[in-house]
Kinemage of the C-alpha trace (Angstrom):
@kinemage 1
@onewidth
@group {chain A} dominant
@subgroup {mainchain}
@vectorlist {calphas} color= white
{ca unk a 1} P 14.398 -12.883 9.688
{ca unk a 2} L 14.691 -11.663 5.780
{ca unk a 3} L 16.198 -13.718 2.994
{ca unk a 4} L 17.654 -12.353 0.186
{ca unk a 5} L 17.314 -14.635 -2.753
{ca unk a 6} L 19.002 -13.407 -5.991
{ca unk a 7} L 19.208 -14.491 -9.556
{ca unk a 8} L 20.612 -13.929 -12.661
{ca unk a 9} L 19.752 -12.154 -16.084
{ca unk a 10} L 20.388 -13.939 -19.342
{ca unk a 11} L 23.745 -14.173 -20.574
{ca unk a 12} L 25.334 -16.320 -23.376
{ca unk a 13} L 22.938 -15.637 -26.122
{ca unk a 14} L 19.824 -17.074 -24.062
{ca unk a 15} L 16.732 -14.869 -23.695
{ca unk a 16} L 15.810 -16.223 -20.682
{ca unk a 17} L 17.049 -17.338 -17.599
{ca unk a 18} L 15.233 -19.935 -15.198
{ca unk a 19} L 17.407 -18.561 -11.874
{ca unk a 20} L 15.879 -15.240 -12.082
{ca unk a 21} L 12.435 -16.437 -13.241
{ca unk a 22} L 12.276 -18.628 -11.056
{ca unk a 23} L 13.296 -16.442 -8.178
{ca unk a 24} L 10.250 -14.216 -9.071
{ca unk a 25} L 7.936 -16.479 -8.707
{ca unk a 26} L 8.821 -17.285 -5.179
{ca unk a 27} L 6.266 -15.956 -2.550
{ca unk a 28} L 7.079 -13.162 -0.912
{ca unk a 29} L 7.081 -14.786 2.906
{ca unk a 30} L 8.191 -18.051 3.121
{ca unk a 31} L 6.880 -19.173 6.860
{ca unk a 32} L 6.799 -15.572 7.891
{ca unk a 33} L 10.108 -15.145 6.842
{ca unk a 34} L 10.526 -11.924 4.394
{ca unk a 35} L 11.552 -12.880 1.106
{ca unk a 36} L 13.784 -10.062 -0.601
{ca unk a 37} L 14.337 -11.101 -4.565
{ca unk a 38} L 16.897 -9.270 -6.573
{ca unk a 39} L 18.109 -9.996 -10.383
{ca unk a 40} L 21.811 -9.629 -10.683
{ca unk a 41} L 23.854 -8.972 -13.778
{ca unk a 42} L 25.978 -12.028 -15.132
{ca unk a 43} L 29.037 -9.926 -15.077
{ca unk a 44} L 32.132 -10.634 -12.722
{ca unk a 45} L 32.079 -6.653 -11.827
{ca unk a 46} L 28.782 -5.617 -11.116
{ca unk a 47} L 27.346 -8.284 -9.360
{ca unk a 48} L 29.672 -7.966 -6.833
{ca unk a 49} L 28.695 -4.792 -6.600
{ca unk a 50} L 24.474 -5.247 -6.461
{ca unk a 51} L 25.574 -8.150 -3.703
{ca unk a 52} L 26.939 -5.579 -1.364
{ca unk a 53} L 24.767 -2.823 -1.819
{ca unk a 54} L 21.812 -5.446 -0.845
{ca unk a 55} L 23.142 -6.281 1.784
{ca unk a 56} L 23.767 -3.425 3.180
{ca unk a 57} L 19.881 -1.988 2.209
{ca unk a 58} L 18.610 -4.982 3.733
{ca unk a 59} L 20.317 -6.319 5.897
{ca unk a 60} L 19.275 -9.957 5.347
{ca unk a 61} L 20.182 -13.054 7.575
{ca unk a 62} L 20.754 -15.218 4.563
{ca unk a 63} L 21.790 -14.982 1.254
{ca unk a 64} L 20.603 -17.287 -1.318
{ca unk a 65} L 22.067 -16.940 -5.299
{ca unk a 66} L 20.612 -19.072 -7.882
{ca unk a 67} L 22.358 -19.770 -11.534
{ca unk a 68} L 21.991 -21.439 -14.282
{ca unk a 69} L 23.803 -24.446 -14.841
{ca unk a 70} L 22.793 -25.419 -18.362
{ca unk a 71} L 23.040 -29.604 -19.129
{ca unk a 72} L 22.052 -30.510 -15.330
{ca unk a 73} L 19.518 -32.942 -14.741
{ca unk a 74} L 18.655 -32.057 -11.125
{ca unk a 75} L 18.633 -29.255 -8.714
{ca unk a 76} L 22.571 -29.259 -7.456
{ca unk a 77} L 23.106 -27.336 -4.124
{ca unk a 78} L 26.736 -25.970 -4.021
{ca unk a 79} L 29.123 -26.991 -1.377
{ca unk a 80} L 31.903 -25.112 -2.146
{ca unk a 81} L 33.159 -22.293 -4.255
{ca unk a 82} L 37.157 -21.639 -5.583
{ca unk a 83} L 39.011 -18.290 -5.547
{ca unk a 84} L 39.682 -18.450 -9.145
{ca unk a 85} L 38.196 -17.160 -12.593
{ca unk a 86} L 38.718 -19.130 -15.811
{ca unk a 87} L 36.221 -17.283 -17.931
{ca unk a 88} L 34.794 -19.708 -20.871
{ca unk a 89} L 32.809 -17.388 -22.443
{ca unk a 90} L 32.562 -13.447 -22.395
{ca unk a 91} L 30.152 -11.961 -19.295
{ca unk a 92} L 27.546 -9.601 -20.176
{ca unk a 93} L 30.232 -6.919 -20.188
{ca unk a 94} L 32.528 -8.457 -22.582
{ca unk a 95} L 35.239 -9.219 -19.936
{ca unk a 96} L 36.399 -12.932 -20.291
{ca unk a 97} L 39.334 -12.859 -17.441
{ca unk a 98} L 41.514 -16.377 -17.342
{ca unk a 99} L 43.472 -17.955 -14.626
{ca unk a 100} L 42.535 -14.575 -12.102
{ca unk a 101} L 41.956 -14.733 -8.558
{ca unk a 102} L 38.291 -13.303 -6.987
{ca unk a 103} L 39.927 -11.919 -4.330
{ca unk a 104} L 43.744 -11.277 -3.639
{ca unk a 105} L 42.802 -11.359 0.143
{ca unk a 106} L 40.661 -14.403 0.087
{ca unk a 107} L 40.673 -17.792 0.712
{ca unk a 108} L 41.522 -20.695 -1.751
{ca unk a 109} L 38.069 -21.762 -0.999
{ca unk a 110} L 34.827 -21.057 1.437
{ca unk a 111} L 32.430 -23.965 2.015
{ca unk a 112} L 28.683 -22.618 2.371
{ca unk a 113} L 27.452 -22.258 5.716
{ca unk a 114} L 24.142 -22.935 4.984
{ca unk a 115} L 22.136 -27.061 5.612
{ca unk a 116} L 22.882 -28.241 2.674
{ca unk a 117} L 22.200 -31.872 2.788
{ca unk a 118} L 18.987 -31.069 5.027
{ca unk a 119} L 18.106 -28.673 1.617
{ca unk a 120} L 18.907 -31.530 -0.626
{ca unk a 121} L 16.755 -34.304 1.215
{ca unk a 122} L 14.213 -32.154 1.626
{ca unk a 123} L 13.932 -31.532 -1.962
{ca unk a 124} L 14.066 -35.092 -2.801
{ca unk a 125} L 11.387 -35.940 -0.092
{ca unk a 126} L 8.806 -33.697 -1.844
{ca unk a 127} L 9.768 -35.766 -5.692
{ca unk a 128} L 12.388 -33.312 -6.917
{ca unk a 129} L 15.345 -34.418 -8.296
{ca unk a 130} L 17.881 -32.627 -6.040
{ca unk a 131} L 22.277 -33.285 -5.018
{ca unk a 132} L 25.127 -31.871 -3.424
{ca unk a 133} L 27.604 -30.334 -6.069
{ca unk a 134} L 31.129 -29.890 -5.381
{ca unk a 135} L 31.810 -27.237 -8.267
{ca unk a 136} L 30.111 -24.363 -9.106
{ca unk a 137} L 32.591 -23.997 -11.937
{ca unk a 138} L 34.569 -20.743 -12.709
{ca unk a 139} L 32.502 -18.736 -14.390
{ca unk a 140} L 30.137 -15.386 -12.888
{ca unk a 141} L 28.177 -18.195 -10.810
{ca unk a 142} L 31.212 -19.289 -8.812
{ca unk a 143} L 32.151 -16.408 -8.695
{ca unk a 144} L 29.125 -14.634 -6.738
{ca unk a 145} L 29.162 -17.668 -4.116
{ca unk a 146} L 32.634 -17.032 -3.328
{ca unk a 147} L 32.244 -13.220 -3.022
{ca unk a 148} L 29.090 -14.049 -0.786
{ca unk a 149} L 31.206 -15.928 1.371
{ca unk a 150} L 34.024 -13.882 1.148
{ca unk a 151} L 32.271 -11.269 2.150
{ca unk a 152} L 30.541 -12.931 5.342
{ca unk a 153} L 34.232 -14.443 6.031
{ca unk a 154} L 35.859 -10.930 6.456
{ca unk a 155} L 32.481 -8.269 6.934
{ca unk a 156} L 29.294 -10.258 7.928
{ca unk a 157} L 30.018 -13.356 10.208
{ca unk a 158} L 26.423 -13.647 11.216
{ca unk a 159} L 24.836 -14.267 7.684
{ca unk a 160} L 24.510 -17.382 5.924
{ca unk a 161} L 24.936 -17.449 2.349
{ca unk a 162} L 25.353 -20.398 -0.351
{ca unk a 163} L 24.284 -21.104 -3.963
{ca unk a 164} L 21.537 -23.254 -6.378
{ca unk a 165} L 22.016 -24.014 -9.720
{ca unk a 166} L 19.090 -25.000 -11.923
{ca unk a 167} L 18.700 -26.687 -15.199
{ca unk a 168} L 17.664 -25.351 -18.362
{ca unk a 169} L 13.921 -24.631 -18.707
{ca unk a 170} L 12.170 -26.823 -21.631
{ca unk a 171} L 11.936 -23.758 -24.039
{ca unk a 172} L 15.510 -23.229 -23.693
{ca unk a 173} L 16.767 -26.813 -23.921
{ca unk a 174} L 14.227 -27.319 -27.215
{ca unk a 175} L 17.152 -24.868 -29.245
{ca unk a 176} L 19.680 -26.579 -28.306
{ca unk a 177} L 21.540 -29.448 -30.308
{ca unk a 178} L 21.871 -32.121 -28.852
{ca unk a 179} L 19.031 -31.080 -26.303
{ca unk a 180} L 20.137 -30.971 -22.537
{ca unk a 181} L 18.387 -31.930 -19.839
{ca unk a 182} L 15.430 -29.425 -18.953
{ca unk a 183} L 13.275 -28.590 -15.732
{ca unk a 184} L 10.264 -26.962 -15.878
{ca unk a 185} L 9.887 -23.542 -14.510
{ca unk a 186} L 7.267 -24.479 -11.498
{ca unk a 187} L 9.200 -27.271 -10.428
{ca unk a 188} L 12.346 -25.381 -10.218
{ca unk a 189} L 10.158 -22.273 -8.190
{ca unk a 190} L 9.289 -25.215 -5.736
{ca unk a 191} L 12.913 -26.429 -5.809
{ca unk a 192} L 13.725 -22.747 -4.006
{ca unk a 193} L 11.295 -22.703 -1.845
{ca unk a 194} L 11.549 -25.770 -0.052
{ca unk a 195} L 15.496 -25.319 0.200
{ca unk a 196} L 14.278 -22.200 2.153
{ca unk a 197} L 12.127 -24.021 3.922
{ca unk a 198} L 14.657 -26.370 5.400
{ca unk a 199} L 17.548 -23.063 5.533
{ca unk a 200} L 14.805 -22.131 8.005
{ca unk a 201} L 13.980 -24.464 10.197
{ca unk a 202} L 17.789 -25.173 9.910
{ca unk a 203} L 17.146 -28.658 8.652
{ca unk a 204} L 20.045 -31.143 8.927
{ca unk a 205} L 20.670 -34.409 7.833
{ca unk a 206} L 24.001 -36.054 8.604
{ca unk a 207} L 22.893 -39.492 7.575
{ca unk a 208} L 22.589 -38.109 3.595
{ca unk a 209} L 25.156 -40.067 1.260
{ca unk a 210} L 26.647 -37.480 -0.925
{ca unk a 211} L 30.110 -36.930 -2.465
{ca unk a 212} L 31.852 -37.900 -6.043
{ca unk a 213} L 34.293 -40.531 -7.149
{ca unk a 214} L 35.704 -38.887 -9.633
């Protein structure tokens, strides 16, 4: 079994990014699993294009993206991501595309495939803050998570694939005014590898209360 895990560089005048970091300081088995760790551009082009090459050097059983999602206060696993683009700010290319579909072919939306409450509650049984989100927004982020499931919809049906997003790290949130929440690095590297943990040993957990009001 191999896992890719990927994560982004920094985009939006930030230095640093805690998805990517974080991603590197994962182990490089997790339970004799082979972890495969890969940095990704935040651009709506050529990550798309790193995804698919990846996948088709390694040939993983599961993908795993991780993102920043700047202002969070916990580790939010994504449930779903939206055929759509509605570009806040520039990418790291300079393209800022509004109201454009992913994928003219696609679906409106792709759930992930992968345990995602089992993910969650195991987070949150080893004392890190950890939910289910329900928008990964429409920036590069969503935007990777629905070409990862796109692309197991209509090319890969036996891989797994979803999406993390992490809070700011404490160095980052420190510049900002007012000053978001912030995680610190370690904790977020743990964060990862127990939701691998539980993507492995396909942990479930139907009896997890989750969802939004609003």
């Amino acid at each position: 079994m191999k896992i890719l895990v990927t994560g982004f560089d920094p985009f939006d005048k930030d230095i640093i990014n805690p998805a990517y970091e974080a991603v590197k300081k994962l182990p490089n088995t997790i339970k004799n699993v082979e972890i495969i760790k890969l940095e990704i551009p935040t651009s709506f082009e050529r990550s798309t294009k790193a995804l698919e090459k990846a996948i088709e050097e390694h040939n993983p059983d599961v993908i795993l993206s991780i993102g920043q999602a700047g202002g969070r206060n916990e580790i939010t696993v994504e449930k779903v991501a939206i055929n759509l683009i509605e570009a806040r700010i520039k990418d790291n290319d300079g393209n800022q595309p509004l109201d454009t579909l992913i994928r003219e072919d696609g679906q409106t939306a792709y759930f992930s495939n992968l345990p995602i409450k089992g993910m969650v509650s195991h987070m949150k049984e080893n004392n890190i803050p950890a939910t289910i989100s329900y928008t990964a927004g429409t920036f590069v982020c969503n935007c990777v998570m629905y070409n990862i499931l796109y692309l197991i919809d209509k090319k890969y049906p036996n891989i797994k694939g979803g999406f993390i997003h992490v809070p700011f790290l404490p160095e980052q949130a420190v510049l900002k005014n007012p000053m978001p929440s912030s995680m610190s690095l370690d904790m977020i590297a743990k964060a990862i590898e127990l939701s691998i943990e539980a993507i492995i040993l396909n942990k479930q957990d139907k009896s997890l209360i989750s969802g939004e009001t609003h």
